[in-house]
VOFI-374643 format. One line per 5 residues: their letters; for each residue x, y, z of N, C-alpha, C. Coordinates in steps of 0.001 Angstrom, whole numbers, plus 500000, padded with zeros to 6 digits. Example, Ala and Ser with C-alpha at 12.3 -4.5 7.8 and 13.67 -1.06 7.14 Angstrom:
// VOFI-374643
as = 513190:494310:507800:512300:495500:507800:513200:496700:507800; 512850:497750:507080:513670:498940:507140:512900:500030:507870 .
This chain:
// VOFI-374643
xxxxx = 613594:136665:946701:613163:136769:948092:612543:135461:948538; 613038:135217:949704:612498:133822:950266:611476:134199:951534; 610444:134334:951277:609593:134451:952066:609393:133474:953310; 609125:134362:954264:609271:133751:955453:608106:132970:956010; 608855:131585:956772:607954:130535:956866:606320:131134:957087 .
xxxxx = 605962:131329:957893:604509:131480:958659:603710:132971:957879; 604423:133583:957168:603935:134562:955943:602789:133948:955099; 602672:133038:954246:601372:132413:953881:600447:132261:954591; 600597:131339:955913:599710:131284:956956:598955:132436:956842; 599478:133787:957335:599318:134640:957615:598727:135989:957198 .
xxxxx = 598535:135904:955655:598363:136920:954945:596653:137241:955113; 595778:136047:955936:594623:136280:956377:595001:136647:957691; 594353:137619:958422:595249:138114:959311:594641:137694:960404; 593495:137577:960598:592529:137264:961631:591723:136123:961255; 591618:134837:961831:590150:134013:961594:589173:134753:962002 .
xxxxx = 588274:134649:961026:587343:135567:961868:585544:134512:961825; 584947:134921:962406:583663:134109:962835:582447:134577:963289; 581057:133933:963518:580397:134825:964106:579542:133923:965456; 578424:134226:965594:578253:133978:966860:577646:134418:967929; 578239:133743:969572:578043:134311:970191:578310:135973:970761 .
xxxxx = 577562:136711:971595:577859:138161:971791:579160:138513:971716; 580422:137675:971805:581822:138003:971120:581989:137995:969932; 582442:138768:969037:582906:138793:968359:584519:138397:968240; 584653:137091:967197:586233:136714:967119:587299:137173:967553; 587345:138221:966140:588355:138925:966506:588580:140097:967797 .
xxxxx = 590049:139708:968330:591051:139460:967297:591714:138079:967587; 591188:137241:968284:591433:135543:968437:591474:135308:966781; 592432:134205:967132:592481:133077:965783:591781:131797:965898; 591597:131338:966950:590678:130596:967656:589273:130808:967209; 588725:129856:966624:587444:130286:965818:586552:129532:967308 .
xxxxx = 585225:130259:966827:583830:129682:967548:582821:128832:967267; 582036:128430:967930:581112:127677:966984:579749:128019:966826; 579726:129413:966875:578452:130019:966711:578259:130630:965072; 576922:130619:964790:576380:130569:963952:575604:132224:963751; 574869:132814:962465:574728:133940:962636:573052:133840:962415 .
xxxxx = 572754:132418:961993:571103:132518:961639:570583:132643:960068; 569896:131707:960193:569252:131948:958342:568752:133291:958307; 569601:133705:957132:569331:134754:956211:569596:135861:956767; 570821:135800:958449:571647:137023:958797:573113:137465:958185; 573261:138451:958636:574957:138216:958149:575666:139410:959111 .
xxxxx = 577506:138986:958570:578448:139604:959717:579541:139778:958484; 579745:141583:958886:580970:141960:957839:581826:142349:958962; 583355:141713:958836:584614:141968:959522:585649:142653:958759; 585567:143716:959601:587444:144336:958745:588115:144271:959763; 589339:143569:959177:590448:143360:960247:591612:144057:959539 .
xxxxx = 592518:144643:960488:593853:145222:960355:595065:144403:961143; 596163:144380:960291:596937:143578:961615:598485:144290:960623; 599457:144527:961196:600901:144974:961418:601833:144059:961602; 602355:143414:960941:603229:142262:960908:604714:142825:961358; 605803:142577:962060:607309:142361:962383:607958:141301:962576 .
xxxxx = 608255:140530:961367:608846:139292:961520:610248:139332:961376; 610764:138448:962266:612430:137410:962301:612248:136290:961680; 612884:136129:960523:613086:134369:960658:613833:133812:959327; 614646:132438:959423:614894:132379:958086:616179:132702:956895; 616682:133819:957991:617500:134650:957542:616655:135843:957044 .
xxxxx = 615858:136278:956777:614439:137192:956295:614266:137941:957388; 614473:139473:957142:613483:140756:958172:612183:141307:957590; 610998:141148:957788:609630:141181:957020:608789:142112:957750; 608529:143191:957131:607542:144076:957611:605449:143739:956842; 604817:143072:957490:603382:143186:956699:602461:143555:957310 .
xxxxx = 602037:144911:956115:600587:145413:956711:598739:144634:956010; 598063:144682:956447:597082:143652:956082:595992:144005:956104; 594810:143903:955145:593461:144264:955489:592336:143602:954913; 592182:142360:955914:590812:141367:955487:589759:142049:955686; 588802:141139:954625:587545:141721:954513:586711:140240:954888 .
xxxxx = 586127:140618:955765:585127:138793:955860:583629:138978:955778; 583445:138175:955323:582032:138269:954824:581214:137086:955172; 580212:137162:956396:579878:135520:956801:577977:135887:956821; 577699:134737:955882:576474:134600:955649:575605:133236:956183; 574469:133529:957244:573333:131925:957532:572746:131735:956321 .
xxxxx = 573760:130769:956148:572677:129474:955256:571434:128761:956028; 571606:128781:957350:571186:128076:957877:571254:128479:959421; 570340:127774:960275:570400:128105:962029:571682:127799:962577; 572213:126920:961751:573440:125618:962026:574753:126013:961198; 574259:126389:959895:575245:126778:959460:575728:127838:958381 .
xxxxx = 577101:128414:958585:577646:129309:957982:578294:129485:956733; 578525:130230:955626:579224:130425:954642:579595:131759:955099; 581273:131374:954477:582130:132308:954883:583196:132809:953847; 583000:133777:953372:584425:134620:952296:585135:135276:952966; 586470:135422:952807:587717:135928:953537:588532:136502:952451 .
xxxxx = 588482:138232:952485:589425:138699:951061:590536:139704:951551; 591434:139041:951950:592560:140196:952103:593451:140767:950768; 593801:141899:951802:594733:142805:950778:596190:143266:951808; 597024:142760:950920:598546:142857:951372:599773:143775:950966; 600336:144072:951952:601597:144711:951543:602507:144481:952068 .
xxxxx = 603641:144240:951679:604714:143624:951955:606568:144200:952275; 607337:144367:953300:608560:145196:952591:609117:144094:953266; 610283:143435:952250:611162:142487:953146:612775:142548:953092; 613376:142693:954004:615025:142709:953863:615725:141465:954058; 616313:140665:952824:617524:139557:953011:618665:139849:951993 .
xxxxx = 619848:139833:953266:620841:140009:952611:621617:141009:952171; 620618:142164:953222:621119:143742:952480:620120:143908:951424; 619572:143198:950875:618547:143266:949798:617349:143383:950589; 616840:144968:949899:615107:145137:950227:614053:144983:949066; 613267:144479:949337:612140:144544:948161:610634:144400:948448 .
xxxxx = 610010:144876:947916:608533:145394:948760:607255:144781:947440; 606133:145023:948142:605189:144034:946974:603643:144571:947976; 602735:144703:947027:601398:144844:947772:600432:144338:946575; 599566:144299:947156:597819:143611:946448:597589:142800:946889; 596029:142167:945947:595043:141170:946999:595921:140238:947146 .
xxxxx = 595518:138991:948663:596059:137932:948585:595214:136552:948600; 595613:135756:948912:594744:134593:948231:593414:134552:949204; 592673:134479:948339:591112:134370:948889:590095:133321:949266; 589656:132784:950413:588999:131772:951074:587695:131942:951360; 587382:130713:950911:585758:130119:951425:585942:128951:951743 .
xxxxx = 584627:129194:953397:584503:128187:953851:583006:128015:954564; 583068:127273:955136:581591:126854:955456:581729:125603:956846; 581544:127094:957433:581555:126319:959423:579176:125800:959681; 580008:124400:960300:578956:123342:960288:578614:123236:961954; 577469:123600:962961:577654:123142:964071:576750:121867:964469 .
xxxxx = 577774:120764:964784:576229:119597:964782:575946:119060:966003; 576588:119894:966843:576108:119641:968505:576541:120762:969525; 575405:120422:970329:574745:121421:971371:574386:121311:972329; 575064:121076:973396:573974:120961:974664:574891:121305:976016; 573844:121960:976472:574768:122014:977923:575861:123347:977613 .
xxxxx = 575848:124358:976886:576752:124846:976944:578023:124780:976165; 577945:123165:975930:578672:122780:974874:578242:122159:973682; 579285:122755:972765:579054:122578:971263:580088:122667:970610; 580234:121492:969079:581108:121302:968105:580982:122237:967217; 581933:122132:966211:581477:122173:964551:582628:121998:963751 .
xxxxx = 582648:121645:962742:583399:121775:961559:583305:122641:960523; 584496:123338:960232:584852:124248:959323:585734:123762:957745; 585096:122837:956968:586123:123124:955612:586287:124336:955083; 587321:124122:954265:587126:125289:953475:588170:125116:952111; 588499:126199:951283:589790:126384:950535:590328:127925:950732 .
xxxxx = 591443:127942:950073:591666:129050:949339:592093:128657:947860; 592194:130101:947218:592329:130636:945965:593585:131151:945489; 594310:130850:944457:595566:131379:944272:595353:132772:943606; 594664:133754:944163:594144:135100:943695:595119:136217:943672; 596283:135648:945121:597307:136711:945328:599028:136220:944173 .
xxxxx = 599275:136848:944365:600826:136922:943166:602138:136238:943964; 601936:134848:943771:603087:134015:944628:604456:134634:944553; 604586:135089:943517:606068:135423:942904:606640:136288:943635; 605380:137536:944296:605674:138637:945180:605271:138196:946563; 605197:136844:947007:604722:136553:948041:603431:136902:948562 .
xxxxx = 602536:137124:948200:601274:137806:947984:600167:136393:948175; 600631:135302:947956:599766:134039:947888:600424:132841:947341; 600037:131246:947581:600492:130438:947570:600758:130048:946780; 600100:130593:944886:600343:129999:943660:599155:128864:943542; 598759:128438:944326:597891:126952:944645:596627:127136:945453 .
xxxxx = 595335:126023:945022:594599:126292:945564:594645:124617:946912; 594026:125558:948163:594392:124610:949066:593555:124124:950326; 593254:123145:950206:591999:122770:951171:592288:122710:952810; 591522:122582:953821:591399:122679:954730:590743:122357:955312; 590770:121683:956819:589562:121815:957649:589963:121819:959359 .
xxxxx = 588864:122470:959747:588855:122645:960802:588045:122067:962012; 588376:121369:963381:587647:120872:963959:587226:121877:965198; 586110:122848:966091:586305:123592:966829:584862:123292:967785; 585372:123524:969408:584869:123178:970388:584001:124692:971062; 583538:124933:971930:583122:125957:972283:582502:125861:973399 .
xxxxx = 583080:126366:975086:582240:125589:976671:581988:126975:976889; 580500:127233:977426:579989:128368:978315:580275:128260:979779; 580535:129264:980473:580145:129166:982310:580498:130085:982099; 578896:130790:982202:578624:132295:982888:579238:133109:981850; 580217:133916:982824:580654:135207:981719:581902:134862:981111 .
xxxxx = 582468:133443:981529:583890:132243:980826:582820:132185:979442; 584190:132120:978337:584015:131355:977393:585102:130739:977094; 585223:129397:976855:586416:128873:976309:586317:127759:974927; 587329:128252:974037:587454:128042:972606:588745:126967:972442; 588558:125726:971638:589482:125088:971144:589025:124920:969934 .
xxxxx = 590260:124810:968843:590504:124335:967459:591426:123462:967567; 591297:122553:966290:592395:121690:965845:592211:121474:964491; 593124:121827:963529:592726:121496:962367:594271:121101:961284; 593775:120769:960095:594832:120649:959013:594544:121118:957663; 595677:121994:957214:595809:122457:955537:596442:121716:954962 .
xxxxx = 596176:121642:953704:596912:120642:952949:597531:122036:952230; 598726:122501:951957:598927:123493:952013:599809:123509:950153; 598875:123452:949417:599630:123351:947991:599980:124652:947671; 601152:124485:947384:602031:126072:947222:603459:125828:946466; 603422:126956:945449:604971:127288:944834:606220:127604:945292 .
xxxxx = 606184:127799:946778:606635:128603:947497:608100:127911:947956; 608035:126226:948052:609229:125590:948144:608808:125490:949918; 607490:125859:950357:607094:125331:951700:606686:124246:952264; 606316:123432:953393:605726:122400:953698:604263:122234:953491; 604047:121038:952841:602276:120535:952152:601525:120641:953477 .
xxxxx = 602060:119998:954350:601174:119326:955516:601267:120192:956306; 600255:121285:957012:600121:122406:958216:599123:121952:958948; 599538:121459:960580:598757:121216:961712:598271:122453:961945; 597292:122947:962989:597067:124044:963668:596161:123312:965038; 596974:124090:965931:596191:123734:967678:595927:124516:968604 .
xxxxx = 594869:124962:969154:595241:126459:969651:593876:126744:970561; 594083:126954:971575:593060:127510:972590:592856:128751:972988; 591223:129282:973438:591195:130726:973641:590135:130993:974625; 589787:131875:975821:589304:132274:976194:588949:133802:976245; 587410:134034:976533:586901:135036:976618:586117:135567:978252 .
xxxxx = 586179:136744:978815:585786:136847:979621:585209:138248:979964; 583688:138100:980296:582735:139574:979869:582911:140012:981055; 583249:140839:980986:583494:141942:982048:582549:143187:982424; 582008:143267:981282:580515:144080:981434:579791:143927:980153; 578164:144143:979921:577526:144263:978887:578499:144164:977015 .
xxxxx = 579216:145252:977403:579684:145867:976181:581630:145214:976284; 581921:144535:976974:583727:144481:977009:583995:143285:977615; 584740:143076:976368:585694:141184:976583:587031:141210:976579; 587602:140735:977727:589196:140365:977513:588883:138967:977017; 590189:139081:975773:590187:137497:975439:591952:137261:975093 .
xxxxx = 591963:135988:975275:593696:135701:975168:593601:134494:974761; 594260:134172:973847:594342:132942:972759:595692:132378:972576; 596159:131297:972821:597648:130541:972469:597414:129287:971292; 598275:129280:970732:598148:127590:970414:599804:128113:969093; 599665:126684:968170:600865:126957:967637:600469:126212:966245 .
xxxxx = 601281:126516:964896:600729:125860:963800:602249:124948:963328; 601764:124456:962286:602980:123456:961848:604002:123950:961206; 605233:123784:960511:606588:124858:960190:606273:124988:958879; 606058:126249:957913:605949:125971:956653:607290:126428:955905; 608204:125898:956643:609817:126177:956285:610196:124619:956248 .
xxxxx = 610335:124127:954843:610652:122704:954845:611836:122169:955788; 612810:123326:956152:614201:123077:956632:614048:122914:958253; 612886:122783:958550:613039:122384:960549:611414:122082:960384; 611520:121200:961559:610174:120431:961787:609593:121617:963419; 610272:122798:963461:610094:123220:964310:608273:123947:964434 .
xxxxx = 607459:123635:965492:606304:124760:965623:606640:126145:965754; 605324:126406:964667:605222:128072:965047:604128:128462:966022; 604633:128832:967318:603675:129150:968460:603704:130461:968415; 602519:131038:969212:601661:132009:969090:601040:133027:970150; 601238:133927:970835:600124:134357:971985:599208:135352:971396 .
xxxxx = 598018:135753:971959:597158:136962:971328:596586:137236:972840; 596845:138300:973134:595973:138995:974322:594774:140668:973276; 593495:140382:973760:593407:141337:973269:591810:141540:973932; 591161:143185:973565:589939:143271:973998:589038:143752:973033; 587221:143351:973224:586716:143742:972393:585407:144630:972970 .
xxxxx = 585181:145954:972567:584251:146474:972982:583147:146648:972006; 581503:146160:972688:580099:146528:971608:579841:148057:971716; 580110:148386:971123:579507:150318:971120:578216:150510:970903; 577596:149379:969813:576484:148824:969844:575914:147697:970045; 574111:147344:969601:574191:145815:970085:574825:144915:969186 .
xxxxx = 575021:145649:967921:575436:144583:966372:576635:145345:965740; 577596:146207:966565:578470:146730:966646:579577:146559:967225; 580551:145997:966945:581763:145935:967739:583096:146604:967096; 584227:146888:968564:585629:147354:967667:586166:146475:968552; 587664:145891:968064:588570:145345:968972:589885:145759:968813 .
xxxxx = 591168:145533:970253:592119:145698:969260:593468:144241:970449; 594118:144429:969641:595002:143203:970451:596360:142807:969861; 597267:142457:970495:598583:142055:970043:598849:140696:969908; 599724:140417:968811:600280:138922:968772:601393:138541:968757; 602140:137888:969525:603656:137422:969310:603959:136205:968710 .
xxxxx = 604996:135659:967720:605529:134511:967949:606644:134594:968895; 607066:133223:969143:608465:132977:970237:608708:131744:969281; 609756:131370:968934:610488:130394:968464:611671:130570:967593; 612264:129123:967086:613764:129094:966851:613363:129028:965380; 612388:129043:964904:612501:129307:963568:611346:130732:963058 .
xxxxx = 611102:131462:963740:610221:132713:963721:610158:133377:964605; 610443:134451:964851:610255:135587:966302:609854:136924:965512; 608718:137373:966322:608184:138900:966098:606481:139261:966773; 605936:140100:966437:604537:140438:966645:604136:140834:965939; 602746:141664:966370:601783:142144:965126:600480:142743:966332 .
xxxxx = 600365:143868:965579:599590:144996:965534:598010:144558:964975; 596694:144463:966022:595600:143665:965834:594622:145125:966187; 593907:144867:964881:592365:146204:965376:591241:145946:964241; 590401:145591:964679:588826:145402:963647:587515:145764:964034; 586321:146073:963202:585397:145977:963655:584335:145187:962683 .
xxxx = 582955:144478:963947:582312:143820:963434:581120:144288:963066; 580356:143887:962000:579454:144500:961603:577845:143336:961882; 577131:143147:962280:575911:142165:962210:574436:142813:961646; 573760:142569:960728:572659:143371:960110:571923:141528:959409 .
């Protein structure tokens, strides 16, 4: 089975983050808010994969676990542990695969502030924890970083990232993965955010230099003050990947 390009990417299903009164998810578009020394934020995310691409028909269901702890006023440590399942058809040939997949830490940095606006940087890695062979994870452990912006006005929020993986993998995929991608949020009352996120990442199909672009429309409601659920859809559109995915999580803050 030749696993399909943007499948690695993907097996974390949601970036997830913490922050301001939004909660991330289900944006991929990270924030640059922080949770506070010695707070923390547990995320379970669900997401429903239907991919085209490749010659590959790929069904994946997904369930991260994130775990983001203040080190600091400024800054975050962050674990990301999904669990995967997989059914894929090439060729008339089906074959299916589930368990954990590769597992990430990282540690988002914010070193400016003012006005509404603010940076930060996110390194990080992952872990070759998941079973490359079953497509489950990259085989390789693989660094990363992330550069991310964050502008207030009023009940606007607007989110940019830009970042790069160095993407070491068995997989017969591309090393080098761009990612670019913008998102807004908009409070609509106390407790409810529409947010809609685009951007596109680099091809991890050595055979086309083509982007994998992206939309996410989705909403998030607080049921409580340190309580949230969300849920939201994602499409790709392109000549080397077409499909969506099925988005629903909730956040936890204590």
């Amino acid at each position: 089975m030749k696993p399909i390009g943007i499948l690695a990417a993907s097996l974390i299903a949601v970036v997830c983050s913490a922050g301001t009164a939004l909660a991330a998810m289900p944006l991929i578009t990270d924030d640059t808010g922080t949770q506070g020394t010695g707070k923390f934020q547990l995320e379970m995310g669900y997401e429903h994969q239907q991919l085209e691409g490749s010659g590959v028909s790929q069904q994946l269901n997904s369930l991260t676990t994130t775990l983001t702890g203040g080190a600091s006023d400024k800054v975050d440590v962050v674990a990301t542990i999904p669990a995967v399942s997989i059914t894929s058809k090439q060729a008339g040939e089906k074959t299916s695969a589930s368990g954990p997949g590769d597992i990430s830490l990282e540690v988002k940095w914010r070193f400016y502030e003012s006005g509404g606006l603010s940076f930060a940087l996110k390194p990080g890695v992952s872990f070759p924890s998941g079973d490359h062979e079953k497509g489950l994870g990259t085989g390789q452990f693989s660094p990363s970083m992330m550069f991310i912006a964050t502008k207030e006005f009023g009940p606007l929020i607007f989110l940019a990232n830009v970042g790069y993986t160095r993407n070491q993998n068995d997989l017969d995929q591309n090393f080098d993965i761009w990612h670019a991608s913008i998102a807004t949020a908009y409070k609509v009352t106390d407790r409810v955010y529409l947010a809609a996120n685009a951007g596109a990442d680099g091809s991890h199909d050595r055979q086309t230099d083509t982007p994998e672009p992206f939309v996410i429309g989705g909403i998030v409601f607080s049921v409580v003050e340190n309580f949230d659920i969300d849920i939201g859809a994602k499409g790709w559109f392109s000549d080397s990947i077409s499909g969506w995915s099925f988005l629903a999580g909730t956040t936890l803050r204590f």
